[in-house]
VEXZA-603389 format. One line per 5 residues: number of its first residue (from 1); for each residue x, y, z of C-alpha. Coordinates in pm, 1 decimal, decimal comma, padded with zeros to 6 digits. Layout:
// VEXZA-603389
NUM	X Y Z | ...
// end
This chain:
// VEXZA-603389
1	-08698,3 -07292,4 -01603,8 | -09065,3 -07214,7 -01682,8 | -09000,9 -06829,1 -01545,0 | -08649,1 -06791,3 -01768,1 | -08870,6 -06896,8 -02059,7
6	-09111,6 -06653,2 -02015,9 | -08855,4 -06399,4 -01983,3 | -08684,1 -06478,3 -02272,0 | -08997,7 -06608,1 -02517,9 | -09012,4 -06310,1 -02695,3
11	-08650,4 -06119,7 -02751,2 | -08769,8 -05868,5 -02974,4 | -09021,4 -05708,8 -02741,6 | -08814,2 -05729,1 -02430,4 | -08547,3 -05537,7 -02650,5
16	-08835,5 -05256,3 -02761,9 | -08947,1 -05245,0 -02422,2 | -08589,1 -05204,4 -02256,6 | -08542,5 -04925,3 -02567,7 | -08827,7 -04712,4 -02502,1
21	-08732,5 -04677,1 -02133,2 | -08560,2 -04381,1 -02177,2 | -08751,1 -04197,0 -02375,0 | -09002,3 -04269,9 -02107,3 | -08804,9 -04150,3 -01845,6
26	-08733,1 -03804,6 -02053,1 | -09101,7 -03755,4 -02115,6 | -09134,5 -03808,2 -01722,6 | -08867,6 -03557,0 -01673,2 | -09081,0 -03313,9 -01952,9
31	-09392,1 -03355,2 -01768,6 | -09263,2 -03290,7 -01467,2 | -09045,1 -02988,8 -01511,4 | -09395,9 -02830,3 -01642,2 | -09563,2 -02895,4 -01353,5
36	-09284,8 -02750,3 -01203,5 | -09303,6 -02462,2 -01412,2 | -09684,2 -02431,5 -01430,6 | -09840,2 -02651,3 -01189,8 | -10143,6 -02577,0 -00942,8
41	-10099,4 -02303,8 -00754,6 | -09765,2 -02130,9 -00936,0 | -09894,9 -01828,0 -00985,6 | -09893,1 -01738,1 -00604,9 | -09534,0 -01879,5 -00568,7
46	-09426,9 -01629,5 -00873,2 | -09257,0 -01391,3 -00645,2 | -09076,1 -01672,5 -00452,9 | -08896,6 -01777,8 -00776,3 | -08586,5 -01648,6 -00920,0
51	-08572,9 -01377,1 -01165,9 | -08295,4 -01290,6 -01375,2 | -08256,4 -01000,3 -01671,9 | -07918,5 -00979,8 -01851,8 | -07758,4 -00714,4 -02007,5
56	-07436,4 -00637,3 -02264,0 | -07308,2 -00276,0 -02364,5 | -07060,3 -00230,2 -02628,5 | -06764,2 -00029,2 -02405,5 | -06506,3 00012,9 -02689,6
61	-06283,1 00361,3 -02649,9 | -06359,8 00554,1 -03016,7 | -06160,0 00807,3 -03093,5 | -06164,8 01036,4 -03421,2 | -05891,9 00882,1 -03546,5
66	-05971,8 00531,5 -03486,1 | -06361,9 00538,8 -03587,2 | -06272,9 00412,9 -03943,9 | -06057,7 00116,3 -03799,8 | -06342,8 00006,2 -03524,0
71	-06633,6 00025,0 -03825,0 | -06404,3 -00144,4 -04040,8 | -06304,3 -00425,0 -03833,6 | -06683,4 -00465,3 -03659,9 | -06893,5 -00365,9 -03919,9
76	-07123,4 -00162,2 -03748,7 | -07156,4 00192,1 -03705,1 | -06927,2 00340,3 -03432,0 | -06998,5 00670,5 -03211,7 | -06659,0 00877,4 -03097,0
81	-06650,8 00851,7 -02710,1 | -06308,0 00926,9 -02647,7 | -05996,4 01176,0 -02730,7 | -05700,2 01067,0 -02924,9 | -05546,4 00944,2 -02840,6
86	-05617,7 00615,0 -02599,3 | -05323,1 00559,3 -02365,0 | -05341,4 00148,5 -02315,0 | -05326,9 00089,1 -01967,9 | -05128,0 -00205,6 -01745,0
91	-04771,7 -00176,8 -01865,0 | -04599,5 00114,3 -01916,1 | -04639,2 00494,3 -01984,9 | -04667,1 00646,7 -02371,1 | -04847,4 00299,3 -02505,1
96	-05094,5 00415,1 -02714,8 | -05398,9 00215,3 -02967,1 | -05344,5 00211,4 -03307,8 | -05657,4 -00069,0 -03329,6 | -05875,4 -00332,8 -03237,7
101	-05909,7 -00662,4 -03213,4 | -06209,0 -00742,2 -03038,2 | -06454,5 -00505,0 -02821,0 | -06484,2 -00433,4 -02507,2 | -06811,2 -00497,6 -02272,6
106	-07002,3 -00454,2 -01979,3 | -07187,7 -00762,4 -01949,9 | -07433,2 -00809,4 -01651,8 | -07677,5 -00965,1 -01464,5 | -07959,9 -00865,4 -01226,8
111	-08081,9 -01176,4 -00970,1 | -08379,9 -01109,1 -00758,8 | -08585,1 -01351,5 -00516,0 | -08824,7 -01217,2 -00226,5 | -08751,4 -00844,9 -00273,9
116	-08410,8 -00864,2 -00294,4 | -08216,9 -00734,5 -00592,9 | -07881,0 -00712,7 -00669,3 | -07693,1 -00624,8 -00993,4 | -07318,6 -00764,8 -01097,1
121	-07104,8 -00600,0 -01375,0 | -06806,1 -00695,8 -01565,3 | -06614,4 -00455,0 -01724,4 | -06354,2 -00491,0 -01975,1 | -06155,3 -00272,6 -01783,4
126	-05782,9 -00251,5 -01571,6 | -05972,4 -00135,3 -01309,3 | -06263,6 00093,8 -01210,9 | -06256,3 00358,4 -00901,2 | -06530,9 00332,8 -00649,9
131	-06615,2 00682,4 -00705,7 | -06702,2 00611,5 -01039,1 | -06894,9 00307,1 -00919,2 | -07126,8 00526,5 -00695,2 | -07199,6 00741,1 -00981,3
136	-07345,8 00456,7 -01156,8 | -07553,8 00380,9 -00833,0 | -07641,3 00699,7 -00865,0 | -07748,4 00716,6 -01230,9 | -07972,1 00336,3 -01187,9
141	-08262,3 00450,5 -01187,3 | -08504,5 00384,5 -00885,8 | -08770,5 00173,4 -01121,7 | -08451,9 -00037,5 -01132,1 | -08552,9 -00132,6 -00717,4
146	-08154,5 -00246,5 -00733,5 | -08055,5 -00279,2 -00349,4 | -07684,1 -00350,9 -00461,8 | -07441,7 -00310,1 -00773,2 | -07154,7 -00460,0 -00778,8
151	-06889,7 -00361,9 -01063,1 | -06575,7 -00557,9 -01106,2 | -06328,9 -00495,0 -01322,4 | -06167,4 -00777,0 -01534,4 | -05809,1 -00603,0 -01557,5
156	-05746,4 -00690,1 -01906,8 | -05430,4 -00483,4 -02016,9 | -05463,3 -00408,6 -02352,6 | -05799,0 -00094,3 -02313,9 | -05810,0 00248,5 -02196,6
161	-05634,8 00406,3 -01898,3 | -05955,0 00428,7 -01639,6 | -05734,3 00495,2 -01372,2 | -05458,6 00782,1 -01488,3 | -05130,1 00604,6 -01453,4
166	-05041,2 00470,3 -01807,8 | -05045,7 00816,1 -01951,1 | -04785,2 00964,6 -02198,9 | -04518,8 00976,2 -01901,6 | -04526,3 00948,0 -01534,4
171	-04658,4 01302,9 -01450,7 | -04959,4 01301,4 -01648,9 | -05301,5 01168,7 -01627,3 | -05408,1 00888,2 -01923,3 | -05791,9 00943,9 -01826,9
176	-06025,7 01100,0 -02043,8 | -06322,6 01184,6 -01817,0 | -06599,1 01203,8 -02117,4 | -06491,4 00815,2 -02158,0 | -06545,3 00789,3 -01799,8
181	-06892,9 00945,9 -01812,8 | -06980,1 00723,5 -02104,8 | -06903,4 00423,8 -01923,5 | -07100,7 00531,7 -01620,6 | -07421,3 00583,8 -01846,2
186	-07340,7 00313,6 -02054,9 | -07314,2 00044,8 -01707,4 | -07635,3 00241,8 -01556,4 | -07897,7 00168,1 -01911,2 | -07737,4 -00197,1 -01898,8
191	-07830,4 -00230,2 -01536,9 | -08197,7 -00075,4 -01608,6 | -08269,5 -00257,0 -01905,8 | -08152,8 -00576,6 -01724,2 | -08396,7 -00503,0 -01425,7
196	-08675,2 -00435,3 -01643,9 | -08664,8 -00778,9 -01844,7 | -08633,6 -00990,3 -01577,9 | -08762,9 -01382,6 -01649,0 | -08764,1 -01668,0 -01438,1
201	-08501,1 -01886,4 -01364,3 | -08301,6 -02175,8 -01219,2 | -07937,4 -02140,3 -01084,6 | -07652,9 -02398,1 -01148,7 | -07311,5 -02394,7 -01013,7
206	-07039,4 -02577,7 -01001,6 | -06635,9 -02520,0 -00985,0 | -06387,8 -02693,0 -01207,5 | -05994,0 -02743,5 -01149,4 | -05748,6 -02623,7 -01380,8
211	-05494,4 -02886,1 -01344,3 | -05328,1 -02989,1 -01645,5 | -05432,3 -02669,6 -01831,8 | -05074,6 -02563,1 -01909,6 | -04774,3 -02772,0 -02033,4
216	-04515,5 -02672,2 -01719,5 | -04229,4 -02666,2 -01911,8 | -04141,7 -02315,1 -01795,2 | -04036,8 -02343,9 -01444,1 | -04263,5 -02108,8 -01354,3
221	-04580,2 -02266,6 -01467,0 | -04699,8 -02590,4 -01243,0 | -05000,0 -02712,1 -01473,7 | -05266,9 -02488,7 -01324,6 | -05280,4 -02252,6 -01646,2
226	-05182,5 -01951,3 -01438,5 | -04810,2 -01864,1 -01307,0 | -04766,0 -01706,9 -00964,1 | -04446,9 -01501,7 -01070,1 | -04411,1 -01321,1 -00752,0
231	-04279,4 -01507,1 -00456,7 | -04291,2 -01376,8 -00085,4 | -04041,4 -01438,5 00159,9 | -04181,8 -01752,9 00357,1 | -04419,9 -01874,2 00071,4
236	-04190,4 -02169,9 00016,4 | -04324,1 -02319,3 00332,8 | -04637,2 -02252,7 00247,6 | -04611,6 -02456,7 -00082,1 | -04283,5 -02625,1 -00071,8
241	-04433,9 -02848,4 -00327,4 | -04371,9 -02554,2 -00573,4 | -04124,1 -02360,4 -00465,1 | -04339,5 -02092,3 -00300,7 | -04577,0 -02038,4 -00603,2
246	-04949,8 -02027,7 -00491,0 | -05195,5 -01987,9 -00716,4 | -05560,4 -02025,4 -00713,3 | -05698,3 -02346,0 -00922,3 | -06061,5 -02280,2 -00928,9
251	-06261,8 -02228,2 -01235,8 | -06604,6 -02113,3 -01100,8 | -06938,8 -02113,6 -01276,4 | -07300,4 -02003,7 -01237,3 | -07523,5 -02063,5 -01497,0
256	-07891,0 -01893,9 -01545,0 | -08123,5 -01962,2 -01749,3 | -08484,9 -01980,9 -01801,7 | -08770,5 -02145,8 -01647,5 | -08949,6 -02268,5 -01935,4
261	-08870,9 -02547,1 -02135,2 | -08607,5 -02649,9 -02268,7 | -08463,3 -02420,6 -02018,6 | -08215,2 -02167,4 -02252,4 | -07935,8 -02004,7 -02120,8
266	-07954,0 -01641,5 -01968,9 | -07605,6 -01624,7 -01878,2 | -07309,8 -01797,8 -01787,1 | -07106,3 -01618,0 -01480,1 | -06697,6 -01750,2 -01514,5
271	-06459,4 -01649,3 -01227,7 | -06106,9 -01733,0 -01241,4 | -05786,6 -01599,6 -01114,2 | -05556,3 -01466,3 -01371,2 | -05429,6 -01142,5 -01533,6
276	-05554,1 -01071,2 -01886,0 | -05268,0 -00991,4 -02020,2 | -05136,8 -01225,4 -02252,8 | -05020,2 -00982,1 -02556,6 | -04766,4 -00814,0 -02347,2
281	-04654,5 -00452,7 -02325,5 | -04601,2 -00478,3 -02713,6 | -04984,1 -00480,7 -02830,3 | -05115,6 -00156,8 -02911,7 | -05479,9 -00338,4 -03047,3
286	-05746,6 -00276,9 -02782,6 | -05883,5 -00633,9 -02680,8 | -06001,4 -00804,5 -02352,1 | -05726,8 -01046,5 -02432,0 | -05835,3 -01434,0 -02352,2
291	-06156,1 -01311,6 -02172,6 | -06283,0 -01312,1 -02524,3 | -06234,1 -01648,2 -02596,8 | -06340,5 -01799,8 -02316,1 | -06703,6 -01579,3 -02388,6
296	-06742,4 -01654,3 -02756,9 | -06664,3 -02021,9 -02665,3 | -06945,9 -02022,7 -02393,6 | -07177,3 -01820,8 -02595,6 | -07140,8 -02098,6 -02902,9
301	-07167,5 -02375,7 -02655,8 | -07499,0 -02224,4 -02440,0 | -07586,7 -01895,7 -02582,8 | -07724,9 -01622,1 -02367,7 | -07489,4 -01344,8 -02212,4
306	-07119,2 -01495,2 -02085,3 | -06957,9 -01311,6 -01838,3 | -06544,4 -01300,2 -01736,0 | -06527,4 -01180,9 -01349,5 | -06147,1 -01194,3 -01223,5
311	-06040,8 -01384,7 -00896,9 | -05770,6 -01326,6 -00657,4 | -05515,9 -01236,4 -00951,0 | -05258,4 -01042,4 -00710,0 | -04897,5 -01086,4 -00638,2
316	-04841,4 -01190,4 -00953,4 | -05111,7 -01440,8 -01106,6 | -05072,5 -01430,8 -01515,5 | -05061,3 -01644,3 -01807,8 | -04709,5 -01477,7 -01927,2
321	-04519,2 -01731,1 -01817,7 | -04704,7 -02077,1 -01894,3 | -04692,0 -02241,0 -02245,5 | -05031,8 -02357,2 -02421,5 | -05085,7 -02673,5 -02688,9
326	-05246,8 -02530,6 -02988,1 | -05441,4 -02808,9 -03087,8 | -05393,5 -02739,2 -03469,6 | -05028,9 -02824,7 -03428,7 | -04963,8 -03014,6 -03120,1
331	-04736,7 -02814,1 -03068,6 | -04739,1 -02496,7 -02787,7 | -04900,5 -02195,2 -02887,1 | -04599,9 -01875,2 -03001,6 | -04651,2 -01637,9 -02673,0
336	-04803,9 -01318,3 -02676,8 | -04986,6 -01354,8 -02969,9 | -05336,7 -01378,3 -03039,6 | -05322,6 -01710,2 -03110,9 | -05188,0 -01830,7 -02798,9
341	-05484,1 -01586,2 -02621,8 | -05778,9 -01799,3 -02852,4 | -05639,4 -02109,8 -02743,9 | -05559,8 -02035,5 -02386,1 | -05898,6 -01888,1 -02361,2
346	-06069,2 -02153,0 -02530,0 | -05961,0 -02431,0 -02326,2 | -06055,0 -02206,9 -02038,8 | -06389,9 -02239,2 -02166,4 | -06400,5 -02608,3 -02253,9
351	-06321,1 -02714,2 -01866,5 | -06599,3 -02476,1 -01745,3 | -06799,2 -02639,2 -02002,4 | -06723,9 -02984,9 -01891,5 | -06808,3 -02871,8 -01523,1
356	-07139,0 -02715,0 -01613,3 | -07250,1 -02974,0 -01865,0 | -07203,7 -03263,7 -01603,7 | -07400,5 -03091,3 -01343,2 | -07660,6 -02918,0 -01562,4
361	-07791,0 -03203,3 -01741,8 | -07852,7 -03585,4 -01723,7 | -07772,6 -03831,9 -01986,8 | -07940,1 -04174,2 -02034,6 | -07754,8 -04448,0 -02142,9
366	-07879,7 -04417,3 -02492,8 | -07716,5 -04071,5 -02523,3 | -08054,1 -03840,7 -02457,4 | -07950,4 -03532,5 -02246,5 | -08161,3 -03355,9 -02011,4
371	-08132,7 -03074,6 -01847,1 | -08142,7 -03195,6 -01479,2 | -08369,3 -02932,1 -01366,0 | -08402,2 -03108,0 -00985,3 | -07983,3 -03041,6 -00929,2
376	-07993,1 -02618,6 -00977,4 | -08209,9 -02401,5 -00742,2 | -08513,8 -02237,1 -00821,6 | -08556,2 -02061,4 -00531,1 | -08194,1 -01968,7 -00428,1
381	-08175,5 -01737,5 -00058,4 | -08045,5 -01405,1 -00179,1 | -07886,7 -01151,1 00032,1 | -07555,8 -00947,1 00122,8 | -07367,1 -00796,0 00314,3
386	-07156,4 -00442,4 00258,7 | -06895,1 -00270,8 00506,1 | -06876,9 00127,8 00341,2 | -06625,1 00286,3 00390,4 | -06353,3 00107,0 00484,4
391	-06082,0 00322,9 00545,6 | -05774,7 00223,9 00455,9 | -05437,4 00435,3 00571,7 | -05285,8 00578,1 00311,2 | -04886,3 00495,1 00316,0
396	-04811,3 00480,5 -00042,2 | -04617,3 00789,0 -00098,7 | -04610,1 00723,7 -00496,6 | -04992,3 00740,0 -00474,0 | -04994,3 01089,9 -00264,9
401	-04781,9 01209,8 -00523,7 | -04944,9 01090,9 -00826,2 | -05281,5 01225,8 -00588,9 | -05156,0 01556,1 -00546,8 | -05013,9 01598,8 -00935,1
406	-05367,9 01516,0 -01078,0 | -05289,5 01144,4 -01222,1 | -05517,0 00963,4 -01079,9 | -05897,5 01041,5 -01157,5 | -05916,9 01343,3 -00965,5
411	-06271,2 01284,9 -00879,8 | -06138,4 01063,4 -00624,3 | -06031,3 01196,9 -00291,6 | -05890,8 01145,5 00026,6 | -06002,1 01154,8 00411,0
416	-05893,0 01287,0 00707,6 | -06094,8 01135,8 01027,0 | -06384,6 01014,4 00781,8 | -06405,9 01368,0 00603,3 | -06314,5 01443,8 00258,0
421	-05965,6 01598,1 00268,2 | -05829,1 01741,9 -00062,3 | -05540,1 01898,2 00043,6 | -05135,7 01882,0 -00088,6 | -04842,6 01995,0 00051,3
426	-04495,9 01888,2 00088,4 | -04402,2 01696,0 00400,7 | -04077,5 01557,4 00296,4 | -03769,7 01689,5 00484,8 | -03512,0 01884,5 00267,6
431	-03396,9 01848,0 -00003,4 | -03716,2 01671,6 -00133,0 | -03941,2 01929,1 00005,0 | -04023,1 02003,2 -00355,5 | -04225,3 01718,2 -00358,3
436	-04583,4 01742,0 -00358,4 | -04808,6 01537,4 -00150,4 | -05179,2 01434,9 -00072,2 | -05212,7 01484,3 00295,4 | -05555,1 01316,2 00340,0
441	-05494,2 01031,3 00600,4 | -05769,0 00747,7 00434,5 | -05821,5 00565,4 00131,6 | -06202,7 00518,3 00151,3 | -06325,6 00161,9 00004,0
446	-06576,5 -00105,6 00001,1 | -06609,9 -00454,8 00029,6 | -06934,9 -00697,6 00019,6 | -07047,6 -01034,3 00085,0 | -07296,9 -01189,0 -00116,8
451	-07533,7 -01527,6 -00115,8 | -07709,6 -01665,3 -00404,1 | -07857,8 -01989,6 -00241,9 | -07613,3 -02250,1 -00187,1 | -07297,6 -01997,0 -00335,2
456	-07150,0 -01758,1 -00138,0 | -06923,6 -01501,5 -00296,2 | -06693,0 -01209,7 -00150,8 | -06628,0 -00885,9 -00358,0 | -06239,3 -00759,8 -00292,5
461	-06157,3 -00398,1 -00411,4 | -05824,8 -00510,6 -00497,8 | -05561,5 -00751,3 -00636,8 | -05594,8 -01045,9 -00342,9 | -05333,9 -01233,7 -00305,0
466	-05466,2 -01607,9 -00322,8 | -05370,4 -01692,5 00004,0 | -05575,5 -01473,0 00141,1 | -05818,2 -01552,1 -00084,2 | -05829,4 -01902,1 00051,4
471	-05931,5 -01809,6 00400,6 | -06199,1 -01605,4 00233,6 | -06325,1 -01926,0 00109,6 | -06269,8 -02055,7 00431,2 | -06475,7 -01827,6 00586,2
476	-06790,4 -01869,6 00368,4 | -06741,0 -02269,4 00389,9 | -06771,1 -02149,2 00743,3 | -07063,4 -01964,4 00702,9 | -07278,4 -02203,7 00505,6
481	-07136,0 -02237,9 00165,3 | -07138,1 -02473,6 -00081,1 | -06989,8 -02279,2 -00359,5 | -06744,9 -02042,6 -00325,9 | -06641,1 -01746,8 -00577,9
486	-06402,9 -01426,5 -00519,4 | -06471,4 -01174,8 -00725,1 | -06125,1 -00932,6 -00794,0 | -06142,1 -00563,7 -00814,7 | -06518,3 -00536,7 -00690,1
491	-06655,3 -00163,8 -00698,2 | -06272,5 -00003,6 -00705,1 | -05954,2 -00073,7 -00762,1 | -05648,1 00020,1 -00525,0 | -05358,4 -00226,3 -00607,6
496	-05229,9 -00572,5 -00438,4 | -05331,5 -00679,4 -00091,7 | -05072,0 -00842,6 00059,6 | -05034,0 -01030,8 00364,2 | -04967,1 -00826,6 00676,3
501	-04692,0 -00987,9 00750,7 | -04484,9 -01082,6 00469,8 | -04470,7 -00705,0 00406,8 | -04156,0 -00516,2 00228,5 | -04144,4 -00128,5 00294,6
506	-03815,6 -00066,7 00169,8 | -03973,9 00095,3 -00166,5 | -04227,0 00337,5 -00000,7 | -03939,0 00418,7 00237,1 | -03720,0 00501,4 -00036,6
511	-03962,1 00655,8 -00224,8 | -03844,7 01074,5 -00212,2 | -03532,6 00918,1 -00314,5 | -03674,2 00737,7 -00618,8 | -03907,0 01034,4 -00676,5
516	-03586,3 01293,1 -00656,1 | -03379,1 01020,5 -00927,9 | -03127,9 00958,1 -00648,2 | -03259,3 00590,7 -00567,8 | -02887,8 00499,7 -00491,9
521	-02872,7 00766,2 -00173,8 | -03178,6 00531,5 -00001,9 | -03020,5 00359,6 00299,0 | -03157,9 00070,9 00165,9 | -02999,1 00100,5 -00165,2
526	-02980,7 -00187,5 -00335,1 | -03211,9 -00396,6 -00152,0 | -03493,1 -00203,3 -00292,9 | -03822,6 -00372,4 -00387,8 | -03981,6 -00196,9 -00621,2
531	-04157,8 -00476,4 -00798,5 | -04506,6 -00384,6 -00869,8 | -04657,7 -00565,0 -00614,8 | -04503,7 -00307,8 -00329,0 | -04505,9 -00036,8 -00527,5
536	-04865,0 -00011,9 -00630,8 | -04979,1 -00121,6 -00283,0 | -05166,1 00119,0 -00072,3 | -04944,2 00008,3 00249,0 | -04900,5 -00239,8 00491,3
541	-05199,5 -00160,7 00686,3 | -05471,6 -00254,3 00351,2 | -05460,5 -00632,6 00460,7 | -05567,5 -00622,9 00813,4 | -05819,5 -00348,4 00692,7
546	-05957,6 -00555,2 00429,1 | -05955,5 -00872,2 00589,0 | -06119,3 -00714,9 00922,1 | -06440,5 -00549,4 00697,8 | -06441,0 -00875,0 00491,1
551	-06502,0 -01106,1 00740,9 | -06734,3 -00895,6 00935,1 | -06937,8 -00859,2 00614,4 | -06888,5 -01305,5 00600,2 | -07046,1 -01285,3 00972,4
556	-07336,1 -01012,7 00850,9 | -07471,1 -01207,9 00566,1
// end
């Protein structure tokens, strides 16, 4: 009794006492995270630390004709960078701009730790080649001390044609090659001015699940707010669940920012696997679709520099056939509009935000949140791992043709026993002998491997199908990982890799027939697959070739 009086003699002071506790504890956590920051000693540690510099450059295509509409939609001052007109790329041929919605970016980061430096950019593109990608290595300049540079490509659907397909019709080219060049210089200064204002900083990541993000009404969509809308043959035994349809749930995240307090947000790094291309093939408004509104959500939420970087988003992983709630009506958001992109985009944002927010910071029981400084990594291990070239036999005889008739960027070639190899002629037997073809044997390519302390990430050059993409995780579980990220069309972009052996070649077989408009005379006529997924495919041989330099670059880091 006498010791449960003394406990409870004086109420009011045990209540202030139990009160101030956490502010205690957060002026504990303040003291120490500037000891951390600027204790004894630091100033030797200062190149063991993690540095970080961000960067953004406004990518938008300009044309003549569509200067007025970009300064009177932005605001701001607008500098022509491209012909008129823009052929939109990702759908069909003859789609061209008539305006904007939002711009388009390279957004980046530079990380660096004990002399190692690497640089990743986004770009609010379909796709970027990797010849292009080495002439912004080539343009960086050597002040920069970047050992890597990454470029991926986000594959929105509603920007320029970087690649040459989506032009006015079949035969010709949709590049302009001064847009090209502007983008080069434009990813090279953002690269340099991002290595040259480099600050300290601490690392969090984390990975969310997308479950429940979509309604699944449609009976395509299974919750995961992406649709696989391609099936292979023997998927339903993969995922019998789900009739076959595999997609990829994770929502990764890194977050950087700066090792000072109260620790403000560099950037924000968002990887997830899904085609950005939820206005259809009837938008003619250049946007980066819901990539957008996932960014300006995370920028409101953290500020700093937010950055879209597609997953494995092959064979076929898109929002086109999942329905959204719009939370202003309760009711599903009306497809392929821009409303149903801000929404879709937004709640994107809000279950990375959710993820980051419960790992980044720690709240006390009286509602005081801080950021938990002792859960991210100061001094992340960074390194990687490249395999270049990778050659990759060209079968594709859609792509020789569209090589040989100056379509795609012509400043990309092909190889013959590991030497360039421009050369066209026409190997088909009669009557399609009129044909022209790229003879070059090789597709040359890249991919890397990269670590960033307890993440591990590998860098396809392609659309990855997610099953494969799940024994890349595999492999860099495997290899040490805690974190895993795939980052989609990673310094090039040449079409879907699908598994080896759930391969369809009826469509390249077929394809003098298709070529000559006498599909019907194919002997495989009408069991042709010319969905997308086989047509734009390099061959059968890309998997095993990609998979083989992938996991040797997993085993190299």
């Amino acid at each position: 009794m006498p010791k449960l009086q003394t406990g409870t003699a004086n109420p009011s002071r045990s209540s202030r006492s139990r009160s101030s506790i956490p502010g205690l504890l957060m002026i504990l956590a303040i003291v120490v995270g500037c000891v951390l920051v600027a204790g004894p000693g630091f100033a030797h540690r200062r190149g063991r630390l993690l540095r970080v510099g961000t960067c953004e450059r406004d990518i938008t295509p300009i044309t003549p004709a569509l200067l007025p509409a970009y300064e009177a939609k932005f605001g701001v001052p607008g500098t022509v960078n491209h012909t008129d007109p823009i052929h939109i790329a990702g759908f069909g041929n003859g789609r061209d701009a008539t305006g904007y919605n939002d711009r388009l970016w390279a957004r980046g980061v530079v990380v660096s730790r004990r002399g190692v430096r690497i640089a990743i950019v986004s770009l609010d593109l379909v796709g970027y080649f990797n010849n292009e990608v080495a002439t912004i290595r080539a343009m960086v300049s050597p002040d920069s001390k970047i050992d890597h540079v990454i470029v991926t490509s986000t594959h929105q659907h509603e920007g320029p044609d970087t690649l040459g397909i989506w032009g006015a019709d079949e035969t010709s080219t949709g590049i302009d090659f001064g847009y090209l060049d502007f983008v080069n210089a434009a990813v090279a200064d953002c690269i340099d001015d991002a290595a040259h204002h480099m600050k300290r900083a601490l690392l969090f990541t984390t990975t969310a699940q997308t479950d429940g993000l979509s309604l699944g009404t449609d009976p395509e969509d299974d919750g995961f707010g992406v649709a696989d809308s391609r099936v292979l043959v023997d998927d339903d035994l993969l995922a019998p669940e789900t009739d076959g349809r595999i997609v990829d749930p994770n929502l990764g995240t890194m977050q950087f920012v700066e090792l000072r307090w109260p620790f403000p947000t560099l950037a924000t790094l968002v990887n997830f696997a899904s085609h950005p291309e939820s206005l259809g093939s009837n938008n003619t408004l250049i946007t980066s679709d819901f990539p957008h509104y996932v960014r300006e959500r995370i920028e409101a939420e953290y500020g700093g520099v937010a950055i879209w970087i597609a997953g494995d988003l092959g064979v076929l992983q898109g929002p086109l056939d999942i329905d959204v709630e719009d939370p202003e009506t309760g009711l599903p958001a009306p497809r392929r509009t821009f409303r149903w992109a801000e929404v879709h985009g937004t709640q994107l944002a809000e279950r990375a935000i959710e993820a980051i927010n419960a790992h980044r910071y720690y709240t006390f029981p009286s509602g005081y949140r801080l950021t938990a400084w002792w859960r991210g990594e100061i001094r992340p291990k960074i390194d990687y791992a490249t395999v270049d070239p990778v050659a990759v036999r060209l079968d594709n005889p859609f792509f020789r043709f569209l090589f040989a008739a100056g379509v795609i960027d012509s400043r990309r070639g092909l190889f013959t026993n590991g030497q360039p190899d421009l050369s066209v002629g026409f190997p088909f037997p009669p009557p399609f002998d009129v044909i022209p073809q790229a003879l070059g044997e090789d597709i040359h390519t890249e991919v890397s491997a990269l670590r960033i302390g307890r993440s591990q990430i590998a860098v396809v050059p392609d659309e990855l199908d997610p099953q494969i993409g799940f024994s890349y995780r595999d492999a860099l579980v495997d290899n040490g990982a805690r974190q895993t990220f795939l980052f989609g069309l990673g310094n090039d972009e040449i079409g879907y890799q699908v598994p080896f052996e759930k391969w369809d070649d009826s469509c390249h077989a077929c394809a003098p027939f298709i070529l000559a408009g006498v599909p019907e005379f194919c002997p495989f006529f009408p069991n042709i697959d010319c969905n997308t997924v086989f047509q734009n495919n390099v061959g059968q041989q890309m998997d095993p070739s990609i998979t083989d330099a992938m996991l040797q670059a997993i085993d190299d880091l």
